[in-house]
N, C-alpha and C positions, 0 to 999 in steps of 0.2 A: 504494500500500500504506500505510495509515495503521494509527498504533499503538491498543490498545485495550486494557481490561483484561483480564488475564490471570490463573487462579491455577495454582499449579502440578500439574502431574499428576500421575496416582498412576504408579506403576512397572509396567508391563505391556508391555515390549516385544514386537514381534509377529514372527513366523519365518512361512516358506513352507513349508506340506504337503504342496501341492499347486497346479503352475504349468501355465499352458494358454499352447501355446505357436501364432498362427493362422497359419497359411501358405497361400499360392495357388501354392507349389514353384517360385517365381521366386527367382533369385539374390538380389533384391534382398533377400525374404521369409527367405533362407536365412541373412541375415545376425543375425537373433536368434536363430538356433535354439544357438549355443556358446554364448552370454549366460543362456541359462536353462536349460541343461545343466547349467552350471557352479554355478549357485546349486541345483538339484535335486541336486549332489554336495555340495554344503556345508550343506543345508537337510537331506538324506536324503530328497526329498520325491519325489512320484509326479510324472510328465509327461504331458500328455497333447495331444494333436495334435489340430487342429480346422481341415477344411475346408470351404468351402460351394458348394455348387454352386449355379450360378444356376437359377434356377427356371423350368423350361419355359412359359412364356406360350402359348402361340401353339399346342399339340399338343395333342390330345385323349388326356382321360384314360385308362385304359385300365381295366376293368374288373378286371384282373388285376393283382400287379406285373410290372413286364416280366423275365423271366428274364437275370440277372447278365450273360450274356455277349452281350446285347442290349441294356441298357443304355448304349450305348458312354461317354456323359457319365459313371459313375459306374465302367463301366470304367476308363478312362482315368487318373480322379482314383484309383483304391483301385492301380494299376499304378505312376503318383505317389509315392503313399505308400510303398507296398513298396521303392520305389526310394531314397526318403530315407531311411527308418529304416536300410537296409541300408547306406548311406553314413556313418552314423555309429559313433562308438565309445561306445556305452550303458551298458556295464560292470553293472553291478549296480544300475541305475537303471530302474523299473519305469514301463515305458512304453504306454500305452494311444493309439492313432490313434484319428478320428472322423470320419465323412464325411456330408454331411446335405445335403440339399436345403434350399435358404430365402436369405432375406438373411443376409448376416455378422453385422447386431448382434443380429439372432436364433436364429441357430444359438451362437454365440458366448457369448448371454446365457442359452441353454437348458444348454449344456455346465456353464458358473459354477454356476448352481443348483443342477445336479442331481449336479454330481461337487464340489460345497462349493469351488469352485477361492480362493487364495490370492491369485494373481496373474497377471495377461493379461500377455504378450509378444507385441508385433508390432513388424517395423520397415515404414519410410514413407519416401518419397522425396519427399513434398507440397513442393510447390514454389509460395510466394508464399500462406502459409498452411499448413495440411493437409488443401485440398480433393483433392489427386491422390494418392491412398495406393493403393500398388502392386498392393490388393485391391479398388479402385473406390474412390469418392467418398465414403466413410464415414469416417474416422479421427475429427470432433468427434462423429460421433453414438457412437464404440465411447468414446472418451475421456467424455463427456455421461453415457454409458449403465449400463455395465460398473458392477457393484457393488463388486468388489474393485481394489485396486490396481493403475494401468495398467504395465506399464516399455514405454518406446518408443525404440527407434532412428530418429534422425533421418537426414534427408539427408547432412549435411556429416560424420558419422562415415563415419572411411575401410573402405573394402569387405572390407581386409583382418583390419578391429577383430572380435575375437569373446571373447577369454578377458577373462572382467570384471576389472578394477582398479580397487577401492574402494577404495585406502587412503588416498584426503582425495574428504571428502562433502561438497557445499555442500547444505543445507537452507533455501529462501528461504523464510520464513514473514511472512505477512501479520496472524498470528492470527486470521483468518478460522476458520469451521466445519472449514475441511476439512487447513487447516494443522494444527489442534489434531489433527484424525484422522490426521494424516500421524506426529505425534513418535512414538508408539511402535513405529511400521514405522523410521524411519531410528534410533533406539536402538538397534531388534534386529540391525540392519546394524552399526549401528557399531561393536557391541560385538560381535558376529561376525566380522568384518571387520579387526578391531583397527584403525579408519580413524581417519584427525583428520580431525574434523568440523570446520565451521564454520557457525554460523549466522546469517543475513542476514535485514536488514530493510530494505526501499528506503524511503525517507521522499518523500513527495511536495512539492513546492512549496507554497509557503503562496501562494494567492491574494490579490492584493496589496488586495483590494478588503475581505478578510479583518481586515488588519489595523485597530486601533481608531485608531491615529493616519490612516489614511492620507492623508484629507480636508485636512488642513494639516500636514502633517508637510513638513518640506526633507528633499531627498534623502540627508544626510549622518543623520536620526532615521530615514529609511524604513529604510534599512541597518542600522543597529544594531538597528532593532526585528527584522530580519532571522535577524540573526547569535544576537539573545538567542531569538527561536524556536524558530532550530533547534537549540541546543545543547541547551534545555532540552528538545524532543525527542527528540537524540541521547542524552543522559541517562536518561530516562524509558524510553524503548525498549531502550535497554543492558540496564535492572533488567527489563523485561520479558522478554527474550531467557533474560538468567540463570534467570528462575523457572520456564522451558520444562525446566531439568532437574533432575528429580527427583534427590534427597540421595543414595538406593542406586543409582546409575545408575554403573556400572561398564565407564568407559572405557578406554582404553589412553594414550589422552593427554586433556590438559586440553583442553574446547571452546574454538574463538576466536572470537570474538562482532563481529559488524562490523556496523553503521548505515550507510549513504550516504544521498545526494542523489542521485536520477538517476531517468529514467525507469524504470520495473519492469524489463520484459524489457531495456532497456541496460544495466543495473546488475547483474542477475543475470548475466549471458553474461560480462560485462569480468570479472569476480569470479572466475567459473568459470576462464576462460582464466589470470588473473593469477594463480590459485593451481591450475593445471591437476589440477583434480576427476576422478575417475572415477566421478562419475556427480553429478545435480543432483535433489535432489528437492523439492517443491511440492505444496503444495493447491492443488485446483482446486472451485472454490465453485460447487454446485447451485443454477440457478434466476436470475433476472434482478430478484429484488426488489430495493430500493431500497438496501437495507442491505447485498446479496452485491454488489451495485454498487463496494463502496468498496473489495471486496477482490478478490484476483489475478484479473480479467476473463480471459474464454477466449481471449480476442487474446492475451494476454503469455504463454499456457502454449500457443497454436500455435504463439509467434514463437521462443517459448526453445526447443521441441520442434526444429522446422525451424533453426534457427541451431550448434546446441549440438554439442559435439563428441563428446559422451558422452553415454551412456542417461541420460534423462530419467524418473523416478519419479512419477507425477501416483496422487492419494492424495486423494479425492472425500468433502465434506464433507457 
């Protein structure tokens, strides 16, 4: 994560109107469903459910559609449905199901569209990555994909976690595209929320091949050119952190602003744990040009995703 220039934004923080929340009605699946219940009772925002059924390959089309209780695939899933909604406590919360034939990130990305959705809720149990997501091998193409803001539960969040606690946010921003898209979504939380934020910036290593002495320099000038690096770094990046919040930005408490050294996803994780966050949020930068290169790579938003003890906010630049 290296620092960049920055100016500061205008004040538009952003609320949820409307949260799609995808389940395959596995436990595992059922483990977001209180996480964005609970923000639909704080947002006042509609919910809506979204399953996909796999798409029959292999069977001849039918001429007709098949009548419902022939169906059995689409039985099954709408009998599914019925059964979780009716397990919940909804209250005055305006809930719409949805059942569709297709891949996930296409039924998924047709729902966003066409119902204006806010924000995707899914949880994931991917293991060594997040290629084994509890709805098939999809989780970086829905994280890649999705136009609106992801929230994802991870693996290592315990099975019993569902009532959200936001009241300390870590925001790791890289100043990247998708960081800058990310401040006015963790604002609108924060200030919702009445949370203490904190905002983080992982500084990277300076390359020692980098530095202008290194060619003859003794080891006791390599160091010092080191230390004078990085401070001036940590300085420079401090001022940039601060200009992330706007003047009328109306917290509950004062932001704390923290620089490290460390690998990206090490650094965010220790952070989270040492200041135990309920919840972490992050840009995650579209595309592998040369430039999205230098900021938060999809390795360190799978590894924070998969590692993390608390919902993950991924907020697509």
């Amino acid at each position: 994560m290296s620092a960049a220039t920055v100016l500061p934004p205008h004040k538009q923080s952003i609320g949820f109107n409307r949260i799609l929340i995808a389940t395959d009605f596995s436990q595992t699946s059922r483990r977001a469903v209180p996480y964005a219940l609970a923000l639909a009772r704080q947002y006042k925002a509609e919910v809506h459910f979204a399953h996909a059924l796999p798409t029959r390959l292999h069977e001849p089309i039918p001429l007709e559609p098949l009548p419902r209780e022939l169906d059995r695939q689409r039985f099954e899933a709408e009998r599914h449905m019925k059964h979780l909604l009716e397990t919940l406590v909804l209250g005055n919360l305006r809930v719409h199901p949805r059942i569709e034939e297709g891949a996930i990130s296409e039924v998924l990305s047709s729902v966003i569209r066409e119902q204006d959705i806010d924000l995707l809720v899914f949880s994931t149990h991917g293991r060594g990555g997040l290629r084994k997501l509890v709805m098939g091998s999809v989780a970086e193409e829905l994280l890649r994909q999705m136009s609106c803001p992801v929230l994802t539960l991870g693996k290592k969040m315990a099975l019993e976690a569902g009532i959200p606690s936001f009241e300390r946010i870590l925001f790791a921003t890289d100043f990247g595209p998708g960081a800058m898209s990310a401040v006015p979504v963790v604002l609108g939380l924060a200030e919702k929320y009445r949370s203490a934020l904190t905002l983080l910036h992982m500084l990277q290593p300076k390359p020692i091949h980098e530095i202008r002495s290194a060619a003859h320099a003794t080891p006791a000038n390599l160091a010092n050119e080191f230390v004078t690096w990085e401070v001036n770094q940590k300085d420079e990046t401090l001022r940039q952190l601060k200009q992330l919040m706007p003047p009328e930005t109306q917290l509950a408490h004062n932001p704390n602003y923290v620089v490290a050294s460390a690998p990206a996803a090490e650094g965010i994780l220790r952070a989270a744990a040492e200041q135990n966050v309920g919840l972490i949020v992050m840009g995650a930068n579209h595309g592998a040009s040369p430039r999205a290169a230098a900021h938060i790579p999809w390795a360190v938003v799978h590894q924070v995703i998969c590692e993390a003890r608390c919902p993950v906010l991924t907020v697509k630049g």
